[in-house]
Z-matrix of the N, CA and C atoms (Angstrom, degrees):
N
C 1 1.452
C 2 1.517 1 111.36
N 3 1.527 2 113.22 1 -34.67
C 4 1.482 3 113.17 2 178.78
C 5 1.361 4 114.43 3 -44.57
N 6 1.548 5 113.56 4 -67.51
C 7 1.333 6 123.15 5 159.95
C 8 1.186 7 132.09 6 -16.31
N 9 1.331 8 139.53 7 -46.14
C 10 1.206 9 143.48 8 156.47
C 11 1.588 10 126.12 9 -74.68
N 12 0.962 11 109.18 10 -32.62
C 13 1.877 12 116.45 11 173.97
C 14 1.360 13 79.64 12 -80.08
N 15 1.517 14 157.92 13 -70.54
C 16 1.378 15 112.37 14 -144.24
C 17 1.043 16 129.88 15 -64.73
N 18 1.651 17 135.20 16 -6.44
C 19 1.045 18 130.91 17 -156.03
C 20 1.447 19 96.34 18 -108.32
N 21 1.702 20 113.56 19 8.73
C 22 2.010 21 122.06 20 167.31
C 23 1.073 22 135.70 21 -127.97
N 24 1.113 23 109.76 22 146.43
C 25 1.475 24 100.78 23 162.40
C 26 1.792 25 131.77 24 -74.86
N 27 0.826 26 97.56 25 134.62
C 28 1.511 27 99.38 26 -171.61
C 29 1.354 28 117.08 27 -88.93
N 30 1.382 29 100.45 28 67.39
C 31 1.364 30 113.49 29 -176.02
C 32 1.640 31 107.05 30 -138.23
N 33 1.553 32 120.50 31 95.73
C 34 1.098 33 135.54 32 -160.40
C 35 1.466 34 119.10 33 -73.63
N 36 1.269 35 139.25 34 139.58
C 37 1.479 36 128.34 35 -149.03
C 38 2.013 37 84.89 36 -110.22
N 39 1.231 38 88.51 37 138.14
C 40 1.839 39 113.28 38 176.75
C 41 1.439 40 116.11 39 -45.97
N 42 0.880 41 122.34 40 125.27
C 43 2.011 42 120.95 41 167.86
C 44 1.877 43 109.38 42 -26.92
N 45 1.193 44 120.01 43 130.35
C 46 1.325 45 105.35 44 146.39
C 47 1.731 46 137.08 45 -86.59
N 48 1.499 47 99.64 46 6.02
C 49 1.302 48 102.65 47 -172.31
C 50 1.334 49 97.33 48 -147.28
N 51 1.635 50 109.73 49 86.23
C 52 1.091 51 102.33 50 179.94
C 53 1.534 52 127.79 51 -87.33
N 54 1.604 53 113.45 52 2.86
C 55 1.185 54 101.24 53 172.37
C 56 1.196 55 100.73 54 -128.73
N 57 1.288 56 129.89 55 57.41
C 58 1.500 57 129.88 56 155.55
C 59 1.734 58 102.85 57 -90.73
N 60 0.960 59 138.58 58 159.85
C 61 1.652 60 121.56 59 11.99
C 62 1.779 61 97.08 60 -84.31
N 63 1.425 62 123.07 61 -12.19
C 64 1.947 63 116.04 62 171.93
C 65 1.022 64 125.19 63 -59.35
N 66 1.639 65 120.08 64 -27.33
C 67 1.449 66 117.32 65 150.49
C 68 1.674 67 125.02 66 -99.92
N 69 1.260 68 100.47 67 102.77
C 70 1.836 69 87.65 68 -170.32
C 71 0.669 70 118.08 69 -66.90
N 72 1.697 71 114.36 70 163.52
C 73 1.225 72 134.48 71 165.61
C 74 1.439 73 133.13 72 -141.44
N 75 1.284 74 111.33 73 131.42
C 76 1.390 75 117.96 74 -163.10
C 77 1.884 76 134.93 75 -24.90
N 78 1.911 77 86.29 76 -56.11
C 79 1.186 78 94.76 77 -172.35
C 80 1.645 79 103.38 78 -141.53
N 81 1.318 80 107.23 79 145.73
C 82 2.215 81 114.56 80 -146.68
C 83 1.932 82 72.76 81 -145.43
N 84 1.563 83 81.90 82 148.21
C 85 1.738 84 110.44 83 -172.39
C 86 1.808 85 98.91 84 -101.59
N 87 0.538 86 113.86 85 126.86
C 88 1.718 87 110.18 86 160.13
C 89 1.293 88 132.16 87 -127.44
N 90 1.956 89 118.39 88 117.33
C 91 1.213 90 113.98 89 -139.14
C 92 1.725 91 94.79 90 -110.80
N 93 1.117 92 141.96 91 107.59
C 94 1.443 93 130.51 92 159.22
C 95 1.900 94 110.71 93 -76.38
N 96 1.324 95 96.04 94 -169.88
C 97 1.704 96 116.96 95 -159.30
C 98 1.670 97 96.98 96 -90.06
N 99 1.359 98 105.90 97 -25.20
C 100 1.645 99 99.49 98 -171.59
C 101 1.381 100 127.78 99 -45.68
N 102 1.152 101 129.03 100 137.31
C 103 1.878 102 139.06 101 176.17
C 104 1.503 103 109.84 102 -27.50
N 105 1.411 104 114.21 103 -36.26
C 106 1.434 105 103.85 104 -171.62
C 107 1.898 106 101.88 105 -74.04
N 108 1.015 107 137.02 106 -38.57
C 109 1.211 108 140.05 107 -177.85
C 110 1.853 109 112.06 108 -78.74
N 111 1.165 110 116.27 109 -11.58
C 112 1.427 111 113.50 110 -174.98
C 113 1.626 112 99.38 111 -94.67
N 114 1.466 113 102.66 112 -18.60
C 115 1.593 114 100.96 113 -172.29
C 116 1.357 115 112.97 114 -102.05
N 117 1.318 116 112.88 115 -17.43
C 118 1.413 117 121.56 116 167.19
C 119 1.376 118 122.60 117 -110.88
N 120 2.061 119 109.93 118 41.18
C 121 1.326 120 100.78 119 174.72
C 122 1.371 121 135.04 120 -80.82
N 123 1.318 122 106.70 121 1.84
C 124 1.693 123 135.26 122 174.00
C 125 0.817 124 110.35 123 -45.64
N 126 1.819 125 117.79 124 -61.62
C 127 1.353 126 132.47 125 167.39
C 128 1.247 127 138.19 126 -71.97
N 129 1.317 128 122.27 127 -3.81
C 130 1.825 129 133.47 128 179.88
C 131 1.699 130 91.55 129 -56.12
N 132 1.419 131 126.65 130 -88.53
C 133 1.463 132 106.31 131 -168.56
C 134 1.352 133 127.49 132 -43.30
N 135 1.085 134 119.87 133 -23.49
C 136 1.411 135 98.72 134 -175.72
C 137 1.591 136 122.18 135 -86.25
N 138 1.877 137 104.60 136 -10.00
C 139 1.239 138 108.11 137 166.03
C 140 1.774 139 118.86 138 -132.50
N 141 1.425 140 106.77 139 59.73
C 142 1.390 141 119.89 140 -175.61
C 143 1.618 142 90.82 141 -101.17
N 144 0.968 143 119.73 142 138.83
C 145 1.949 144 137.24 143 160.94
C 146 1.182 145 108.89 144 -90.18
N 147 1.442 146 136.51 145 144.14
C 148 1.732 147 129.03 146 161.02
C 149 1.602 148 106.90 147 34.77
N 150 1.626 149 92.00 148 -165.29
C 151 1.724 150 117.00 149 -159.52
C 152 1.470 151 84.49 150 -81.41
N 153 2.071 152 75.80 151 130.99
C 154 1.523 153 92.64 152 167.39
C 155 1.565 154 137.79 153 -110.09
N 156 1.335 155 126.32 154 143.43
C 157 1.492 156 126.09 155 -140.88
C 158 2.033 157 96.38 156 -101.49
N 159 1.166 158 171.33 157 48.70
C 160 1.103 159 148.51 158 -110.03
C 161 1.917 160 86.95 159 -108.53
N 162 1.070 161 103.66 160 153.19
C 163 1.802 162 110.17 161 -169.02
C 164 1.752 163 92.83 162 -121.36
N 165 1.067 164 101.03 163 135.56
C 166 1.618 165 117.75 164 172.68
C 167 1.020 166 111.43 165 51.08
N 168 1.528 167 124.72 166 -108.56
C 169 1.371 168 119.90 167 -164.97
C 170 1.429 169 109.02 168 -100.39
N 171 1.356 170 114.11 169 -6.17
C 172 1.663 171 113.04 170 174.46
C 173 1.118 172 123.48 171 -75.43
N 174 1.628 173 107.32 172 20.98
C 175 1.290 174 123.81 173 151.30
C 176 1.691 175 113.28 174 -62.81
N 177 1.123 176 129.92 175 -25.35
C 178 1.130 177 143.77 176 -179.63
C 179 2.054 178 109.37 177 -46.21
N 180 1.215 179 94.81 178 -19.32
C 181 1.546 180 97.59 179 -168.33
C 182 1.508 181 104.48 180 -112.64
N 183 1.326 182 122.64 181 31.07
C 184 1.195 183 117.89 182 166.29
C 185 1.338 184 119.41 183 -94.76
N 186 1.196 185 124.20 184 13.21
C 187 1.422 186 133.26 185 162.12
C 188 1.563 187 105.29 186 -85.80
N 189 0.931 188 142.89 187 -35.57
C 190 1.757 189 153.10 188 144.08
C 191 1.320 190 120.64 189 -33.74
N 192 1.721 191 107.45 190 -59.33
C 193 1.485 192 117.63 191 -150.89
C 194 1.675 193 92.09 192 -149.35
N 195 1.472 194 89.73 193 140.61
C 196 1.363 195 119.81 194 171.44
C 197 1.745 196 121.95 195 -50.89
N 198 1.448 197 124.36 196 92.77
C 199 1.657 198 119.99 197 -155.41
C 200 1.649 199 84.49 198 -102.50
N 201 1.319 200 114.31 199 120.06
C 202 1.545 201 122.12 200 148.73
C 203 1.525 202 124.70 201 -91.35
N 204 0.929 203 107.61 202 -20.76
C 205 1.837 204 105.59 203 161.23
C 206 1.367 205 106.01 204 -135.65
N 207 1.552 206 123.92 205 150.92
C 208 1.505 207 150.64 206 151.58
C 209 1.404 208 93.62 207 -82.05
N 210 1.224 209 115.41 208 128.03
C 211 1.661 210 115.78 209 163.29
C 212 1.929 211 97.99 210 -138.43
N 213 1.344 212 105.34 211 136.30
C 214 1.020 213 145.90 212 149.87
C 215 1.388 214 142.90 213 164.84
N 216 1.627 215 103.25 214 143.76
C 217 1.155 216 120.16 215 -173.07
C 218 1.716 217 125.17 216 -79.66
N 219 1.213 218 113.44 217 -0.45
C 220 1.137 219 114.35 218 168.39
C 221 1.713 220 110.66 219 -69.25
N 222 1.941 221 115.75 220 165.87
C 223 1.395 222 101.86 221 142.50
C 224 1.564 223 125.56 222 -36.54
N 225 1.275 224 83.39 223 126.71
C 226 2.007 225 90.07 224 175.31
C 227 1.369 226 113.36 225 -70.15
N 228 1.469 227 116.63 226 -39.59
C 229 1.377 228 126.08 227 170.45
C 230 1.382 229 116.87 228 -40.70
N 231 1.844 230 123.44 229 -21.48
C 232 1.234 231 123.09 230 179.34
C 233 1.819 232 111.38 231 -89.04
N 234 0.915 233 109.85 232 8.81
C 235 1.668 234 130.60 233 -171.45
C 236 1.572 235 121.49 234 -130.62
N 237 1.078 236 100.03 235 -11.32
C 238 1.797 237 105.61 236 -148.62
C 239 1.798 238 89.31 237 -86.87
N 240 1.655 239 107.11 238 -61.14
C 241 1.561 240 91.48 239 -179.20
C 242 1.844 241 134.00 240 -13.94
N 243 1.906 242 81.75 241 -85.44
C 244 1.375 243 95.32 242 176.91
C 245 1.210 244 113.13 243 -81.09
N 246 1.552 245 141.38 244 16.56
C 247 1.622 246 110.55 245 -171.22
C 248 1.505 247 99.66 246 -132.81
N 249 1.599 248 119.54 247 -5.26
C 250 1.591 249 137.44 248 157.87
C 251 1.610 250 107.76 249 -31.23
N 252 1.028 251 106.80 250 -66.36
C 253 1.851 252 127.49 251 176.19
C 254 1.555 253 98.94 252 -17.06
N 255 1.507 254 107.88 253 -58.91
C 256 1.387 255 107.35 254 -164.62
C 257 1.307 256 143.08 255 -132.28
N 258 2.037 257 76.07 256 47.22
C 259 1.546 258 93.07 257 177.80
C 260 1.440 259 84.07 258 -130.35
N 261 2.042 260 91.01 259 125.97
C 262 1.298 261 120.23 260 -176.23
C 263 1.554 262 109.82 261 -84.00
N 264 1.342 263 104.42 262 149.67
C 265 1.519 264 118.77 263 -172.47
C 266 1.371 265 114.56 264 -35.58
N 267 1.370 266 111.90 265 -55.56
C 268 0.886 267 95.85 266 -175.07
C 269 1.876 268 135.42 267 -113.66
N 270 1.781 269 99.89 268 26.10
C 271 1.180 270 105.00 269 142.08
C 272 2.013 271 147.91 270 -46.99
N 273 1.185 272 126.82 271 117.47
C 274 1.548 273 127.19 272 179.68
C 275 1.187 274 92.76 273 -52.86
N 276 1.580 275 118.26 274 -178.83
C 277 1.211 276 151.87 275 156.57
C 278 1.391 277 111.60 276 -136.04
N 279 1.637 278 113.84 277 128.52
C 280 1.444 279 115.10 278 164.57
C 281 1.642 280 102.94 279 -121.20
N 282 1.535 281 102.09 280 147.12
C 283 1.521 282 103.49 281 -157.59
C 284 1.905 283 98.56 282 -166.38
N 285 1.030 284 130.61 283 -154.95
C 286 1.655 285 120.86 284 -155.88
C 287 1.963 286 100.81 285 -141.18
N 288 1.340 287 96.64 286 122.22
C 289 1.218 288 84.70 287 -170.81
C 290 1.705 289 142.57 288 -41.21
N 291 1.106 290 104.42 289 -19.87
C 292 1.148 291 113.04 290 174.14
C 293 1.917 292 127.54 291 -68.87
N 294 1.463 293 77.51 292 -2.32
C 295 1.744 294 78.09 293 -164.48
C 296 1.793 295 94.11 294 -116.45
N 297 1.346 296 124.25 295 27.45
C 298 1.418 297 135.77 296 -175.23
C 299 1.567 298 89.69 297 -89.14
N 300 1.311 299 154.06 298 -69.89
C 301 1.197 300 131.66 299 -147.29
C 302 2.073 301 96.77 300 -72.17
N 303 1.419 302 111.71 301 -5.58
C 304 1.576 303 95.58 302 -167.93
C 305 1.848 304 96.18 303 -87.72
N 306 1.002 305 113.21 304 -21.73
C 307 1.920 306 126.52 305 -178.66
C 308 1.523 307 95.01 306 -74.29
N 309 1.132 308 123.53 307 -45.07
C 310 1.947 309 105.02 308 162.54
C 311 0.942 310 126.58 309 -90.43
N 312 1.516 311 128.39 310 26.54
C 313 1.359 312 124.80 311 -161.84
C 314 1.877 313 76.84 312 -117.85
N 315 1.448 314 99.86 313 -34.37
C 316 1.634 315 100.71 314 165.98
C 317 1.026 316 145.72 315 -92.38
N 318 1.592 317 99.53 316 37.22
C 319 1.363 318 94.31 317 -163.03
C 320 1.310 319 149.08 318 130.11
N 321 1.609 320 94.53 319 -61.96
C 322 1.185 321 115.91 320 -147.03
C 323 1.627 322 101.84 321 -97.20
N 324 1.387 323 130.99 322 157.49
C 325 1.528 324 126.93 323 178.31
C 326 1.362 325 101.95 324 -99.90
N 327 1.761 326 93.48 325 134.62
C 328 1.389 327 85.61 326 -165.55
C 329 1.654 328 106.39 327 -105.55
N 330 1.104 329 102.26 328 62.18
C 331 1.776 330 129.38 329 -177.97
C 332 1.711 331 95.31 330 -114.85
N 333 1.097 332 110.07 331 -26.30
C 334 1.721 333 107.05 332 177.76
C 335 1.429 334 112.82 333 -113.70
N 336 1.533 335 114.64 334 39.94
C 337 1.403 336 122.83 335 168.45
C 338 1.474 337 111.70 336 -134.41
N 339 1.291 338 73.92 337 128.61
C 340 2.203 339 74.14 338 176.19
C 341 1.502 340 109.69 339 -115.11
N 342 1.103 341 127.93 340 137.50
C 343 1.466 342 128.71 341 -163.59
C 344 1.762 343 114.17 342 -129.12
N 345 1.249 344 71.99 343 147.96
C 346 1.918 345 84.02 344 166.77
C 347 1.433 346 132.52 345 -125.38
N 348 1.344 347 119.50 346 157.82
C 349 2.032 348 104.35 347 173.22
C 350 1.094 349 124.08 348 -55.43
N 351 1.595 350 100.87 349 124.46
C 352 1.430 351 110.21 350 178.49
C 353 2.290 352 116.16 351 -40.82
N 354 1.083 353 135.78 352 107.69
C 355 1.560 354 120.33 353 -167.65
C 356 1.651 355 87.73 354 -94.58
N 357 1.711 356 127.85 355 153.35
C 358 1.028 357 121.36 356 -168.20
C 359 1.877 358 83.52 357 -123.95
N 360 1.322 359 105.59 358 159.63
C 361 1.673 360 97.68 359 163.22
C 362 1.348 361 98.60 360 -103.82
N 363 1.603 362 130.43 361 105.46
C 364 1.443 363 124.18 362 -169.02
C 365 1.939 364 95.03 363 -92.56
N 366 1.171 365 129.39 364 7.08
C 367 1.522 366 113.08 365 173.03
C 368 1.938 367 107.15 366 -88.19
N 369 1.369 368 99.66 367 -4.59
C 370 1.381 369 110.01 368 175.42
C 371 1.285 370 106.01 369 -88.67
N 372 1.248 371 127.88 370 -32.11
C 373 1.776 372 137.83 371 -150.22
C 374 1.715 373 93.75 372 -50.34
N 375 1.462 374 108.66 373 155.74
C 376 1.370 375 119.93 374 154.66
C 377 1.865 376 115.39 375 -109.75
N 378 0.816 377 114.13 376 -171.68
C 379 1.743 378 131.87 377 157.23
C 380 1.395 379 91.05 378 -46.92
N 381 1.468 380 126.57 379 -85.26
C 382 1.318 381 112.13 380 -158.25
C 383 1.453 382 115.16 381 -73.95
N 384 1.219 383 139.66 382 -26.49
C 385 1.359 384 139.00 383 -151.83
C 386 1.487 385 86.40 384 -136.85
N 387 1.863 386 106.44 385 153.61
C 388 1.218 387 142.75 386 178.60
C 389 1.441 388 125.34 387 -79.66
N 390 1.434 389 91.60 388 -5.99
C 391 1.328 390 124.94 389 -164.28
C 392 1.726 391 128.87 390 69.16
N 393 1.481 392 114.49 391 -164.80
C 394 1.006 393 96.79 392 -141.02
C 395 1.652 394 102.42 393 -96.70
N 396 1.512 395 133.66 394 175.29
C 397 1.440 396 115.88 395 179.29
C 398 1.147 397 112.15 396 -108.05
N 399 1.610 398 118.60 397 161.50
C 400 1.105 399 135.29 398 -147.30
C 401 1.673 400 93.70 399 -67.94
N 402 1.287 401 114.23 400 152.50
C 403 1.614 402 113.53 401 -168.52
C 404 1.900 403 89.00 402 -77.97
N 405 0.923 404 90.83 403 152.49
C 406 1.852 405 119.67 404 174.14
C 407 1.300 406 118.59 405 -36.27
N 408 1.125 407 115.86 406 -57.10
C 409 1.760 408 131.03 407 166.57
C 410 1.629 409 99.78 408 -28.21
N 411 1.412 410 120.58 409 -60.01
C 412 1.467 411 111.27 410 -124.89
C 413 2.516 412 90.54 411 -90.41
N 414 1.568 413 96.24 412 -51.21
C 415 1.403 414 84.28 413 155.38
C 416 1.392 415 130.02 414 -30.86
N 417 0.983 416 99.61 415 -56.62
C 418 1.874 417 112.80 416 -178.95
C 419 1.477 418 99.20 417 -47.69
N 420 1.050 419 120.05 418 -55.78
C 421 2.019 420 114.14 419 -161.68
C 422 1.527 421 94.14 420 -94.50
N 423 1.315 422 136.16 421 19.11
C 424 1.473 423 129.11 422 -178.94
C 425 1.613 424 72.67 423 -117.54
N 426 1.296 425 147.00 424 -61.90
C 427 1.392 426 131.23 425 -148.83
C 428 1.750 427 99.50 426 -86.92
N 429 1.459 428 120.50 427 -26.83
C 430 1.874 429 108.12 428 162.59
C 431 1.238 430 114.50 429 -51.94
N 432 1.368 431 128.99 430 -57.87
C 433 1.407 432 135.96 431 150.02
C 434 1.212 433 129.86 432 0.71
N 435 1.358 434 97.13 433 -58.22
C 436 1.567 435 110.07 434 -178.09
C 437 1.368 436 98.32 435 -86.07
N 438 1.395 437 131.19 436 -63.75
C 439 1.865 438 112.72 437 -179.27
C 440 1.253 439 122.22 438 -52.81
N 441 1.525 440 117.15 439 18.39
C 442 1.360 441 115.37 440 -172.72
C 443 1.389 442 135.88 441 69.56
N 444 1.140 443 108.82 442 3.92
C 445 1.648 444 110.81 443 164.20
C 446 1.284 445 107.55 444 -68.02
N 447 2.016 446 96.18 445 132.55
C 448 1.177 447 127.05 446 162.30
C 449 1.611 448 133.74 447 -63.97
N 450 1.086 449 107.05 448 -47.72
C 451 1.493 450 117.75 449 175.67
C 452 1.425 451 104.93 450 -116.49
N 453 1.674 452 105.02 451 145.86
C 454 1.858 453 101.24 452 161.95
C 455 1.557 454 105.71 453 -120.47
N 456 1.250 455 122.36 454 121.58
C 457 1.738 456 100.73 455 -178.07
C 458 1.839 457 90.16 456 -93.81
N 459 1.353 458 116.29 457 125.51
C 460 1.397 459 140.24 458 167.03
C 461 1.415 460 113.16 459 -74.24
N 462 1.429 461 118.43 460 107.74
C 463 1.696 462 103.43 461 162.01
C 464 1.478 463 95.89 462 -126.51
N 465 1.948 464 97.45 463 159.71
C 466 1.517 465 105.26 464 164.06
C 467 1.510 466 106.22 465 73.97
N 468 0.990 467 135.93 466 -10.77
C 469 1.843 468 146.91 467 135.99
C 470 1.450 469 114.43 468 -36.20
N 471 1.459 470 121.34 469 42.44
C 472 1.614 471 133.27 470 -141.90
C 473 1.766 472 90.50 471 -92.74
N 474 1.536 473 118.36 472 -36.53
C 475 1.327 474 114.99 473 -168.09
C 476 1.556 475 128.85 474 37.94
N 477 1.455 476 94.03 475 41.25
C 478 1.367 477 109.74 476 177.88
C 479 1.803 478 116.66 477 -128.15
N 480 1.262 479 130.40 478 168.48
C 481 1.664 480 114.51 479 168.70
C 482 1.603 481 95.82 480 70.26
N 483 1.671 482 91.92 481 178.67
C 484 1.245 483 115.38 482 141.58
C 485 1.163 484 126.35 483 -173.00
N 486 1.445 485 151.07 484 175.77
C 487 1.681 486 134.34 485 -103.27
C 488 1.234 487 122.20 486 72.21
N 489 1.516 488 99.27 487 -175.19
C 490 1.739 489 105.34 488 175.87
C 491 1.683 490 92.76 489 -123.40
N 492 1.481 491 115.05 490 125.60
C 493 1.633 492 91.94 491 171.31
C 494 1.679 493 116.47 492 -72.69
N 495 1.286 494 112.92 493 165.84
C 496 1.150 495 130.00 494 -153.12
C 497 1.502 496 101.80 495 80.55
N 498 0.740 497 147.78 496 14.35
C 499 1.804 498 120.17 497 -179.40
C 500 1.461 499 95.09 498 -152.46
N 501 1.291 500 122.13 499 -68.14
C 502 1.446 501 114.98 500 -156.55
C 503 1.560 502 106.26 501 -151.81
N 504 1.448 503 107.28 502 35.13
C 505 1.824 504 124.82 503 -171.17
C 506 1.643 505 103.48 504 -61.77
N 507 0.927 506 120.69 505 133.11
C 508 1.756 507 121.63 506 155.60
C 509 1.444 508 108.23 507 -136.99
N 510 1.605 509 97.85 508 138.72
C 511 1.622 510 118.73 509 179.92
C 512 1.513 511 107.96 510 -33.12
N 513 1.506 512 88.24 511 -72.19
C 514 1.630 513 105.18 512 -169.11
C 515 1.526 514 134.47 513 -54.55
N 516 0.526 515 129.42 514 140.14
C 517 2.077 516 112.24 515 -179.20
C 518 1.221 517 106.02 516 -119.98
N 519 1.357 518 104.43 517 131.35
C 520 1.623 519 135.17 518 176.29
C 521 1.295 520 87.66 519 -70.19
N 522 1.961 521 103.09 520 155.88
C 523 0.764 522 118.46 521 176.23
C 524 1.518 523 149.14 522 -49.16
N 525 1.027 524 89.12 523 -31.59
C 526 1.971 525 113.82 524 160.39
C 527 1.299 526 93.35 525 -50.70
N 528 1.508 527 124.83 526 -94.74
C 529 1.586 528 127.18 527 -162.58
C 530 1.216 529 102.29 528 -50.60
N 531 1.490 530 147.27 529 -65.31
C 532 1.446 531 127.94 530 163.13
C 533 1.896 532 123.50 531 5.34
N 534 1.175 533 99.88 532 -54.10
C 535 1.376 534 114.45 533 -170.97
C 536 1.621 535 100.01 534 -94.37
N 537 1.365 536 125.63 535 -29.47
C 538 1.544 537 116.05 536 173.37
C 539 1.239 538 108.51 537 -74.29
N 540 1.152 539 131.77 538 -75.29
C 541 1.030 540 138.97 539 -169.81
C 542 1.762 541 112.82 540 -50.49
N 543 1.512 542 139.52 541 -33.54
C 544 1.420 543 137.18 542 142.78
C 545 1.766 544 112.27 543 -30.20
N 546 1.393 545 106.97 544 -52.56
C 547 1.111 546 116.40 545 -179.06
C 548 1.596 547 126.93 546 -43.90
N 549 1.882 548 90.47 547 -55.05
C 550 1.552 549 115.75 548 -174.91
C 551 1.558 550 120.29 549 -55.15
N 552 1.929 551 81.43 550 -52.20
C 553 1.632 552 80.45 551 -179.17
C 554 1.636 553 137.90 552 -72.83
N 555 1.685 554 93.41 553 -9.91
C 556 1.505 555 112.53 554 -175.46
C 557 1.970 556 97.09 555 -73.46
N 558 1.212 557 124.86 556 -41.74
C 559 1.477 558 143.16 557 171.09
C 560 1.660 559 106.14 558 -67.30
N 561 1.335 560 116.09 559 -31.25
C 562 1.577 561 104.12 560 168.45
C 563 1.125 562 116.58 561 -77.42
N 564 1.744 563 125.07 562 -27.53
C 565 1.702 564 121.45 563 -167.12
C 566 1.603 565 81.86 564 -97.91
N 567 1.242 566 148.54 565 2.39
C 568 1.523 567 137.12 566 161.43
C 569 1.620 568 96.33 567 -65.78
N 570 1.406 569 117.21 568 -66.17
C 571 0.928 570 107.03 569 -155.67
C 572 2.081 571 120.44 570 -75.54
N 573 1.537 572 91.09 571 -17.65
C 574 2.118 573 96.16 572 171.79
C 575 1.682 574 89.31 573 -55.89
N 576 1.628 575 110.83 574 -58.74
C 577 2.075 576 86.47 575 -170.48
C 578 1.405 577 122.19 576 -63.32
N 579 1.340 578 115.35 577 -12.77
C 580 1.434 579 92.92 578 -173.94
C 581 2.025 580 113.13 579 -86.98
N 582 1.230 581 90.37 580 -5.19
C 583 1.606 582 120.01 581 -156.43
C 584 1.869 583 76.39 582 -72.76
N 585 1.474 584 107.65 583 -72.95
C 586 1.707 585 135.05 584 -175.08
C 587 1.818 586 102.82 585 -46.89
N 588 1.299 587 107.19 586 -53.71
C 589 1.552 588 108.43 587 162.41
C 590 1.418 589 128.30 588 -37.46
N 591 1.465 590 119.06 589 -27.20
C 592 1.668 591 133.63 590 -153.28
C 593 1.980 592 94.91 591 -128.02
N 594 1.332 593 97.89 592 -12.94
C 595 1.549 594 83.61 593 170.40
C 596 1.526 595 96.91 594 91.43
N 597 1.220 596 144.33 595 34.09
C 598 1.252 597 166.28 596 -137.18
C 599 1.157 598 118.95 597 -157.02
N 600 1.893 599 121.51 598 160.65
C 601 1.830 600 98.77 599 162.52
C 602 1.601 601 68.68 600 -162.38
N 603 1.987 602 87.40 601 166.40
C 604 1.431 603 100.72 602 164.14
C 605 1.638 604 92.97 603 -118.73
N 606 1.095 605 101.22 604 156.73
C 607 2.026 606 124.90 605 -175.83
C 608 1.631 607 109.76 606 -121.22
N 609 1.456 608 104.72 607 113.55
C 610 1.563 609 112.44 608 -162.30
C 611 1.681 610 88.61 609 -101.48
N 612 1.471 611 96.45 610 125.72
C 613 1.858 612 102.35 611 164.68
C 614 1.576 613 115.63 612 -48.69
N 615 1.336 614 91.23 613 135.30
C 616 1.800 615 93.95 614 -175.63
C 617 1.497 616 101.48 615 -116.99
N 618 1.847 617 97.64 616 113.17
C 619 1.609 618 111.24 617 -154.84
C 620 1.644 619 113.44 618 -96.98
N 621 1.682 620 99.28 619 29.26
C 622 1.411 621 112.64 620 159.74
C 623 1.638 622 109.90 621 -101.60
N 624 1.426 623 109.76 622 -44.06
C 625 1.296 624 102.22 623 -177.14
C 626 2.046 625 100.44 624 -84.36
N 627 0.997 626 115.92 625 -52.04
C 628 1.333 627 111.69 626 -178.92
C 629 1.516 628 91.54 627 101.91
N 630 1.441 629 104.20 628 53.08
C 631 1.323 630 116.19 629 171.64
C 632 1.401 631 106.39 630 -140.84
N 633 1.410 632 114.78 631 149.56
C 634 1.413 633 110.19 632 157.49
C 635 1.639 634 139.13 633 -84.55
């Protein structure tokens, strides 16, 4: 994480939509951690649509670009250290109900969290655990859905590698991500039909033009 904060200031840029999701809006950007978006962050403002959602650590680019929601469903406690810095006051958080008493345990008011059901992947589950939860992304475009957004433009949804770029990114993916990322993308083309079903679409960044 050092690596990437040194080359910023940690001075996080304001929501542009501060009262979405109560005032809707059509069409919401959603930024993940993937290589194609870390390398084309030059270009995010000039082709961001509506309120933007940044997932996990692509919170990292709110010194750039305007973040209206923090979303993730992991423990926050696994994020909160380093990624607190640069989430501006008055950015939301969307995150899974279960993880609401750990957002005041940090802190945080939980008047500026909007939440969803925890989804478990139970074909993963062990003896001890329920298994594991659905990665962050996919809540996110089941709850745009529901506020009625029309379009999602997707960047950095690369499902490739694994790491975070900037810090410790590699092309290749170990065997673990092999099997996540198969997973992801089979759960991302679930969710373009149901998107296309509702009269909807999601819009995947196209990391030749560095457009979405």
């Amino acid at each position: 994480m050092a690596a990437m904060l040194a080359a910023e200031t940690l001075v996080s840029r304001p929501p542009d939509y501060p009262s979405w999701p109560e005032r809707p809006e059509p069409v919401a950007t959603v930024i993940c951690e993937g290589p194609s978006a870390h390398g084309g962050r030059q270009h995010l403002l000039a082709h961001l649509a509506g309120p933007v959602v940044a997932v996990n650590r692509a919170i990292a680019y709110s010194t750039t670009t305007p973040i209206d929601f923090w979303a993730t469903t992991d423990d926050p406690r696994m994020l909160w250290d380093d990624y607190s810095p640069l989430l501006h006051e008055g950015t939301r958080i969307f995150s899974t109900v279960n993880n609401l008493l750990i957002w005041k345990d940090l802190g945080v008011d939980i008047g500026r969290v909007y939440h969803w059901p925890a989804t478990y992947m139970t074909e993963f589950a062990t003896e001890e655990e329920s298994g594991p939860l659905i990665p962050t992304l996919f809540p996110v475009l089941a709850w745009l859905l529901r506020q009625g957004t029309k379009e999602v433009r997707l960047l950095g949804a690369d499902m490739i590698g694994s790491g975070t770029p900037g810090i410790d990114y590699e092309p290749v993916a170990d065997e673990g991500h092999e099997m996540r990322w198969a997973v992801e993308r089979a759960m991302l083309a679930a969710c373009m039909r149901k998107y296309r079903l509702t009269g909807a679409r999601i819009r995947r960044w196209n990391r030749s033009k560095r457009r979405p």
